[in-house]
C-alpha positions as CSV (number, residue, x, y, z in Angstrom):
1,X,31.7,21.0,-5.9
2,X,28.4,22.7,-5.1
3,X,27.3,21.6,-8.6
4,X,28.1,18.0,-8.1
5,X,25.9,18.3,-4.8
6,X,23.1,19.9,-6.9
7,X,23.1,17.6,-9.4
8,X,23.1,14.5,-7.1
9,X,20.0,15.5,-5.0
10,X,18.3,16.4,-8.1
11,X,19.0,12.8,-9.1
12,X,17.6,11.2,-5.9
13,X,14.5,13.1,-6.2
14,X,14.0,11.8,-9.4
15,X,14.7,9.2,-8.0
16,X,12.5,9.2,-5.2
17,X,9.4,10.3,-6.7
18,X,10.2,7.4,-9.4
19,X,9.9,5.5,-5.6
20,X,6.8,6.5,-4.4
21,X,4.9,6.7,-7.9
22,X,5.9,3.0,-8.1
23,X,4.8,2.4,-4.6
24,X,1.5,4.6,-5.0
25,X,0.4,2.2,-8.2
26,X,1.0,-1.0,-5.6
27,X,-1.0,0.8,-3.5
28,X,-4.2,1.3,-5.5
29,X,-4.1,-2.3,-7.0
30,X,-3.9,-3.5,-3.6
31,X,-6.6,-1.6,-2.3
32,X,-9.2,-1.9,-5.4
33,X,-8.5,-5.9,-5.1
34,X,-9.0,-6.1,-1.7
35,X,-12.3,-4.1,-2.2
36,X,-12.9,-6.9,-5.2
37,X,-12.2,-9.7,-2.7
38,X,-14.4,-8.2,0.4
39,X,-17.1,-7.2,-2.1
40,X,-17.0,-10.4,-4.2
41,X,-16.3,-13.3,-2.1
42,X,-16.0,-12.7,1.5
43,X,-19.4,-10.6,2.2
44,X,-21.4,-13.2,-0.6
45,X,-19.7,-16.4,1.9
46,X,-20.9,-15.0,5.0
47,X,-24.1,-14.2,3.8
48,X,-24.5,-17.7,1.9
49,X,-27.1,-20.0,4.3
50,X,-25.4,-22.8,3.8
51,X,-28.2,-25.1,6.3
52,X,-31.0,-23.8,4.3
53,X,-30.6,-27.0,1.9
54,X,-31.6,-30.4,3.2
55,X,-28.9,-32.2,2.1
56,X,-26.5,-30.1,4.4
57,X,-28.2,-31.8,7.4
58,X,-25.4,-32.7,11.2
59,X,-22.2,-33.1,10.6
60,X,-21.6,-32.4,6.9
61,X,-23.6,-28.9,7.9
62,X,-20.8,-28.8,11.3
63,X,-17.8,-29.1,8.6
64,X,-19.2,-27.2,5.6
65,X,-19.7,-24.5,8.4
66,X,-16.2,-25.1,10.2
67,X,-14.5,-24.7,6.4
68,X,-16.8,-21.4,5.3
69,X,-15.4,-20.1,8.6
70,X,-11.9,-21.1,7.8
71,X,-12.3,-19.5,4.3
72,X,-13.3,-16.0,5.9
73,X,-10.8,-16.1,8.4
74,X,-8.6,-16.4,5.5
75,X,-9.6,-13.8,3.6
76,X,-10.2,-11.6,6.5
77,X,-6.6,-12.1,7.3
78,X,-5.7,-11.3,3.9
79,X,-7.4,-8.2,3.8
80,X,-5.6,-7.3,7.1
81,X,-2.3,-7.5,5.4
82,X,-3.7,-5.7,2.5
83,X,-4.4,-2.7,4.4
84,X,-0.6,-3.2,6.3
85,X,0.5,-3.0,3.2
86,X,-1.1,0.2,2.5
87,X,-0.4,1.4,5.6
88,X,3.6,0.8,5.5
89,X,3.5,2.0,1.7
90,X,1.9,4.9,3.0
91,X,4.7,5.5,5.9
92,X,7.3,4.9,3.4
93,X,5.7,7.4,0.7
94,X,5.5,10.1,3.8
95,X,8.9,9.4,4.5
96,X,10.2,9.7,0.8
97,X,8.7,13.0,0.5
98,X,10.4,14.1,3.2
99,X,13.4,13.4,2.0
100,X,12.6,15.2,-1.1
101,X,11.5,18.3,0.7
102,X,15.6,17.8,2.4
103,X,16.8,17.7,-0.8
104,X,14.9,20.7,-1.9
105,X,16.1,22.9,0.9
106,X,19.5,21.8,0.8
107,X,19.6,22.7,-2.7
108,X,17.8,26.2,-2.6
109,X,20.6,26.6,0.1
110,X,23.7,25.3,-2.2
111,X,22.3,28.4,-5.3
112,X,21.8,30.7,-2.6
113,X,25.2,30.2,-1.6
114,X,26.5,30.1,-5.5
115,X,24.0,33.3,-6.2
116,X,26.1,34.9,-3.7
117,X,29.6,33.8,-4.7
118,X,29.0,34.6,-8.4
119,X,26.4,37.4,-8.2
């Protein structure tokens, strides 16, 4: 019976770490896009002078404002639940690896007993 334990938690750390290597990889494309996406659009739009042509003169300078701030908003919010994402990977990952380290005691615990009975 012991070995049928063993075997099983071996399997759900394999398991497991398959888990949090799969979420760790989501992790870093997330985060290297959203640094693509703050880098590459939102800092450039906020920084973009959008009155200094004459052409964006009143109102079409109001809206063409009013929609750059929507944009950023957007992206800011974005961004936001990038880094949630992270974050709740991250919390998951933690609490994976916790698991693991159950499964790992439990287990040194299970051959100590067998050590025991058959040494």
């Amino acid at each position: 019976m012991d070995h049928e334990r063993i075997s099983h938690l071996r399997h759900k750390i394999r398991e497991y770490e398959g888990y949090i290597a799969e979420l760790e990889e989501a992790c870093a494309v997330v985060d290297r896009t959203r640094v693509e996406i703050r880098n590459e659009n939102e800092e450039p739009l906020k920084q973009f002078d959008i009155s200094s042509a004459g052409a964006w003169e009143g109102v079409l300078e109001d809206e063409a404002e009013d929609q750059r701030n929507e944009i950023v908003y957007s992206i800011e919010l974005s961004l936001e639940q990038a880094s949630d994402f992270i974050s709740d990977a991250q919390r998951i990952i933690e609490t994976l690896r916790d698991r693991i380290s159950d499964f790992e005691s439990e287990i040194e615990s299970l051959e100590s007993v067998q050590d025991e009975y058959y040494g």
